[in-house]
Structure formats: structure tokens, C-alpha cells
ROKE-154313 format. One line per 10 residues: number of its first residue (from 1); for each residue z, y, x of N, C-alpha, C, O, CB. Coordinates in steps of 0.05 Angstrom, whole numbers, plus 5000, padded with zeros to 4 digits. Glycine has a CB too. Layout:
// residues N
NUM) Z Y X Z Y X Z Y X Z Y X Z Y X | ...
***
This chain:
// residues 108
1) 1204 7819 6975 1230 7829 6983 1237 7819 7011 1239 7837 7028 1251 7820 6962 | 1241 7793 7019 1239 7789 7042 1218 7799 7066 1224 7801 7090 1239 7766 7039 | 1199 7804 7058 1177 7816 7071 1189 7847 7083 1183 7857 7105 1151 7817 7048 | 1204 7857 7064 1208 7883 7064 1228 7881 7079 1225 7890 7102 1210 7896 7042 | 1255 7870 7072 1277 7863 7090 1271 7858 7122 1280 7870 7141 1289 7838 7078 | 1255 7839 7123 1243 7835 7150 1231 7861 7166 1231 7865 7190 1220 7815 7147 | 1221 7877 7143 1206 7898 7167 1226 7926 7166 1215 7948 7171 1167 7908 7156 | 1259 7924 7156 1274 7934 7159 1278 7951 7142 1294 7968 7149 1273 7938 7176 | 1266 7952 7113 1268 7975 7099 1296 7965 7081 1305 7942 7078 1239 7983 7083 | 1301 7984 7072 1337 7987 7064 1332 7975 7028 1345 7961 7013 1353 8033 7066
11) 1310 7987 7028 1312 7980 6989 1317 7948 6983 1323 7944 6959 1275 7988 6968 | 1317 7937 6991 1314 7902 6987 1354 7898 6985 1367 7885 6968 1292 7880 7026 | 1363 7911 7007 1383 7913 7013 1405 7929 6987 1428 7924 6982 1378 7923 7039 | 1387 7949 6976 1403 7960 6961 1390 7943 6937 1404 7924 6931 1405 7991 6962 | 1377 7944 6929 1369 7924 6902 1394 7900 6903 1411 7900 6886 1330 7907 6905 | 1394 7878 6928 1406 7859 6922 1439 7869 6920 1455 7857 6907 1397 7838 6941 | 1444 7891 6934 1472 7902 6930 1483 7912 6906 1506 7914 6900 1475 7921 6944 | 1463 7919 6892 1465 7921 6859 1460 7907 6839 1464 7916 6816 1454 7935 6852 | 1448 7875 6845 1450 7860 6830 1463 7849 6828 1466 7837 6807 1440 7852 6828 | 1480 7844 6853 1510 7827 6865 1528 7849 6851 1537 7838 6831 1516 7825 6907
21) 1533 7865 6852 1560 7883 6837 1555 7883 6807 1574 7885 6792 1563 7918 6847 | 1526 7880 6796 1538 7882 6767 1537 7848 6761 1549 7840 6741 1516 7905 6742 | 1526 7833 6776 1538 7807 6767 1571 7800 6773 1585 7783 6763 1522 7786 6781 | 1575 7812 6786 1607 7812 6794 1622 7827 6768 1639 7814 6755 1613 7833 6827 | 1615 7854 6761 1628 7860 6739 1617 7841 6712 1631 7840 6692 1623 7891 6735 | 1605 7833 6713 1599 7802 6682 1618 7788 6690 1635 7781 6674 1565 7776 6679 | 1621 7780 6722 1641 7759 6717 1672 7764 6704 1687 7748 6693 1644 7749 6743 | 1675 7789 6710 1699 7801 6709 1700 7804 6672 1719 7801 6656 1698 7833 6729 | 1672 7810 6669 1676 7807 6631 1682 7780 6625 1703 7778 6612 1646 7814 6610 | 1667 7755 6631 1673 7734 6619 1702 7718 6634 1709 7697 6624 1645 7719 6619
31) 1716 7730 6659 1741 7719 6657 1759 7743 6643 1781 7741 6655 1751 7707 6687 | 1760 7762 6627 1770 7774 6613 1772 7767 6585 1794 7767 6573 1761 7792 6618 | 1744 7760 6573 1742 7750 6556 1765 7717 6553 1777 7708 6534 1713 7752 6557 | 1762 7706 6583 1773 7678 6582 1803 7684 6578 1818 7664 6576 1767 7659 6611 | 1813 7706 6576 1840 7714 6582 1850 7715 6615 1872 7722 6623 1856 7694 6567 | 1830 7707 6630 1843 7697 6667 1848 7727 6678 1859 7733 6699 1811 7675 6693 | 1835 7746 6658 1845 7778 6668 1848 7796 6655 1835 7790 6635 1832 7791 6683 | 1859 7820 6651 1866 7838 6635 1843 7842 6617 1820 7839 6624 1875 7861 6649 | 1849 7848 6596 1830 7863 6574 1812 7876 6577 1815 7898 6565 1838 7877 6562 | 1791 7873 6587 1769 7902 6599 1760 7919 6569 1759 7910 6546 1729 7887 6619
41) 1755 7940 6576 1739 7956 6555 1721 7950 6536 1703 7938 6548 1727 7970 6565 | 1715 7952 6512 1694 7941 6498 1683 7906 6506 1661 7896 6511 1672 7962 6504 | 1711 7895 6503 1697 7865 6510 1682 7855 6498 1663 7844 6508 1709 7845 6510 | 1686 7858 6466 1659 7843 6444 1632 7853 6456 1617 7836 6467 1660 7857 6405 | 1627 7877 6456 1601 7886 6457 1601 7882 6481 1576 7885 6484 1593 7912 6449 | 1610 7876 6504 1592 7884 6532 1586 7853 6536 1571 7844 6553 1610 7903 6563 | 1603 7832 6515 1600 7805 6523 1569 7802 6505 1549 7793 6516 1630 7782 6513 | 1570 7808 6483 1541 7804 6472 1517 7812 6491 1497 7799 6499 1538 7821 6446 | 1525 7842 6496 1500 7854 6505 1493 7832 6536 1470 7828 6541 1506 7894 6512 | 1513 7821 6555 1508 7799 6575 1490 7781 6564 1467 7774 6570 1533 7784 6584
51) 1511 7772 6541 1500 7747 6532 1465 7741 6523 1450 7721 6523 1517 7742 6509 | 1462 7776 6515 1421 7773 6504 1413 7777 6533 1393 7765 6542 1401 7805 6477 | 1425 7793 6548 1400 7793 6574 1403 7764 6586 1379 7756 6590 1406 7820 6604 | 1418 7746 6593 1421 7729 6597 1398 7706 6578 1385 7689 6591 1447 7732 6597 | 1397 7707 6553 1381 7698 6533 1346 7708 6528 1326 7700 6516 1398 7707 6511 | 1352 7730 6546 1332 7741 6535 1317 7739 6559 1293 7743 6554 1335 7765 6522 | 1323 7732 6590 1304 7717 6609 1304 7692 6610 1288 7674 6618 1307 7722 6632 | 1327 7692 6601 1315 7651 6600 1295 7639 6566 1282 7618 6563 1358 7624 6598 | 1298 7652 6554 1279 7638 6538 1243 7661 6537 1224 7656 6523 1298 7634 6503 | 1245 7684 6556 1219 7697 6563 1222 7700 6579 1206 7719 6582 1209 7716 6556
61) 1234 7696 6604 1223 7709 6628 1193 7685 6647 1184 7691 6670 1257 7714 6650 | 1183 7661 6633 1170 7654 6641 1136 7660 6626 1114 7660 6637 1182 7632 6644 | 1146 7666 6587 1122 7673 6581 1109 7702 6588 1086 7711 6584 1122 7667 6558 | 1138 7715 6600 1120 7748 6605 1110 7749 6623 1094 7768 6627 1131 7774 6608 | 1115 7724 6644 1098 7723 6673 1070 7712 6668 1050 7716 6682 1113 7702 6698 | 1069 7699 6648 1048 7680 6648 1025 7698 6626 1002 7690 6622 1061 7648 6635 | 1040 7724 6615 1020 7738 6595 1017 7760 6607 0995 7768 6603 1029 7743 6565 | 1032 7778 6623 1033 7801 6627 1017 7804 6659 1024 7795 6681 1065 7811 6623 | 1001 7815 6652 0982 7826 6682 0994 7858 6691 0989 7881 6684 0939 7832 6671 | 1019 7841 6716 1022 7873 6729 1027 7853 6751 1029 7828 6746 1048 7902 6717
71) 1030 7865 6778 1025 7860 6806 1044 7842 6810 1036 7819 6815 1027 7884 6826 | 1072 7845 6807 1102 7832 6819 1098 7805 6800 1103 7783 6810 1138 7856 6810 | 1089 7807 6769 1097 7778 6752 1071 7765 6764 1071 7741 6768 1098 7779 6710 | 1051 7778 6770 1023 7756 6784 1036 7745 6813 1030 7722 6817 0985 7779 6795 | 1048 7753 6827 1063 7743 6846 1076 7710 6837 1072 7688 6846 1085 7766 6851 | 1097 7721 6812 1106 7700 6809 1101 7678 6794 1116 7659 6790 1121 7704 6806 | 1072 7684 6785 1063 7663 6775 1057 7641 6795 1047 7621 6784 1041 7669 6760 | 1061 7640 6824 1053 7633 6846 1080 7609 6853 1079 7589 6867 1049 7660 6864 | 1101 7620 6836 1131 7607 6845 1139 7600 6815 1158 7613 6806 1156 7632 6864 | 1129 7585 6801 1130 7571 6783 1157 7557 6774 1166 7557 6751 1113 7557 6788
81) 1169 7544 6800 1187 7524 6800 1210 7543 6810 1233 7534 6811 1179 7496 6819 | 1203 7572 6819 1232 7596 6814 1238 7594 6786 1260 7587 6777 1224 7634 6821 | 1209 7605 6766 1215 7614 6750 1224 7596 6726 1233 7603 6704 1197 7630 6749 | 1220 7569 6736 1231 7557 6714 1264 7541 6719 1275 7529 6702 1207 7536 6706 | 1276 7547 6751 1299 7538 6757 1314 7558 6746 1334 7549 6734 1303 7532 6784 | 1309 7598 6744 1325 7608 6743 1323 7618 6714 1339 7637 6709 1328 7621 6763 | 1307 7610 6695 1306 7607 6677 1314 7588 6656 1310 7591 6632 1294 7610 6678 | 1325 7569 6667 1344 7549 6658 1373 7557 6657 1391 7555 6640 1342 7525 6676 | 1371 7573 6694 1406 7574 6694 1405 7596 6680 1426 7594 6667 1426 7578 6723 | 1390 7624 6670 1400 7645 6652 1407 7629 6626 1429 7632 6615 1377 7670 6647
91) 1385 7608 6613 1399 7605 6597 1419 7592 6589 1434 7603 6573 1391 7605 6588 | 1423 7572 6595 1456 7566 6613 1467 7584 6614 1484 7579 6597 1460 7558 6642 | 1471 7603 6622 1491 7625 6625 1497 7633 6595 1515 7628 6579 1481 7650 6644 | 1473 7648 6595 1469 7660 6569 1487 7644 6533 1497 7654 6514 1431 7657 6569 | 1481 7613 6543 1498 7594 6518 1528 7594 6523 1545 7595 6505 1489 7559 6517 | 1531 7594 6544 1555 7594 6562 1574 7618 6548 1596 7617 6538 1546 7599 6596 | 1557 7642 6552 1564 7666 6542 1573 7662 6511 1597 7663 6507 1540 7687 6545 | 1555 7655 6489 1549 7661 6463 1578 7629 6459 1596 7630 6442 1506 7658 6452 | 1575 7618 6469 1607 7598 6464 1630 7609 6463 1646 7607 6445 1614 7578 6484 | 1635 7628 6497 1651 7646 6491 1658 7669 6471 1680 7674 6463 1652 7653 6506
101) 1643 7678 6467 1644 7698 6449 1647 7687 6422 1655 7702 6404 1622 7716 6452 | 1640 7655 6414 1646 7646 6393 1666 7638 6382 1673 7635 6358 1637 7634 6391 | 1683 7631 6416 1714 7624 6420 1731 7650 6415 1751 7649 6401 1720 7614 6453 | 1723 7668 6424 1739 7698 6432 1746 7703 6401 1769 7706 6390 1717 7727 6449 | 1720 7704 6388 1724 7718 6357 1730 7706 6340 1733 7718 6319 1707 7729 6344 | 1735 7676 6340 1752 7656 6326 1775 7659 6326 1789 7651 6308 1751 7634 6331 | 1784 7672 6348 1815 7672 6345 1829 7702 6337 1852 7710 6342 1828 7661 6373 | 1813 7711 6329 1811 7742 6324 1811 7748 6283 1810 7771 6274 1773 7755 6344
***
């Protein structure tokens, strides 16, 4: 990605522009969920469905690199200490998530 950025092509640019807006709308679910903002749409479900992708790279996103032979995960078998920093914080997030949502529907 940087490679690409550097030699000026736009996709790097739009990838990270779309990973930044829908992490922005999660945030917006889980301070909704916190009550810090209005009610969003389908809060139960869109907080679960966060909460497994969140769960679901942090407790595999290091064995699919380490099993799966395709070009981009052989890359990152190379950056080891990415894949195990940001695989900590998903799942961190991810528990983070499943608390809230344990909080939310307790009082429900």
C-alpha cells in the first residue's frame, strides 16, 4: 500500500478512506449503544455483527496468515509483530464490544 501511495496511485487512498469512515460509523454504534448519542438503527444487531468481525480477526487473523497461501497474507507473514499488535487490539475491541452489548441488554 505504501508502495502504491508513493507511486501515486489513488486506490491506497481510497481503501484507507473507507476504512476510516466505516470505523467512524462503529464508533458512532458503540457511543450510541453507550447512550453518548441518539439511538442509531438496529443497534443490537449491528453491535454484534462489529463485535464478531472484531473477534473474528483477532482470534484468526494470525492463523489464516500463517495457513493460507495467497500473495498479500505471504507478505504478512513477513510482519509478524503487525500481525500480532493488531490482533490483540481487535480483540480488545472486539471484548470491549461483547461487554457492551452485555451492558446494553441487561438493562433491557
Amino acid at each position: 500500500m505504501a508502495q502504491q501511495a508513493e507511486a501515486g496511485m489513488v486506490q491506497p487512498v481510497i481503501i484507507t478512506l473507507s476504512i476510516a469512515v466505516i470505523l467512524g460509523i462503529w464508533s458512532l454504534y458503540a457511543f450510541s449503544g453507550a447512550g453518548l448519542v441518539g439511538r442509531l438503527p438496529l443497534l443490537k444487531p449491528v453491535l454484534i455483527l462489529i463485535m464478531s468481525v472484531f473477534l473474528l480477526r483477532g482470534l484468526f487473523g494470525i492463523p489464516i496468515v500463517m495457513l493460507v497461501d495467497q500473495p498479500y497474507l505471504n507478505e504478512l507473514r513477513d510482519k509478524m509483530i503487525f500481525m500480532v499488535v493488531s490482533s490483540l487490539i481487535c480483540l480488545g475491541f472486539g471484548i470491549l464490544y461483547a461487554k457492551g452489548i452485555w451492558k446494553l441488554i441487561s438493562h433491557y
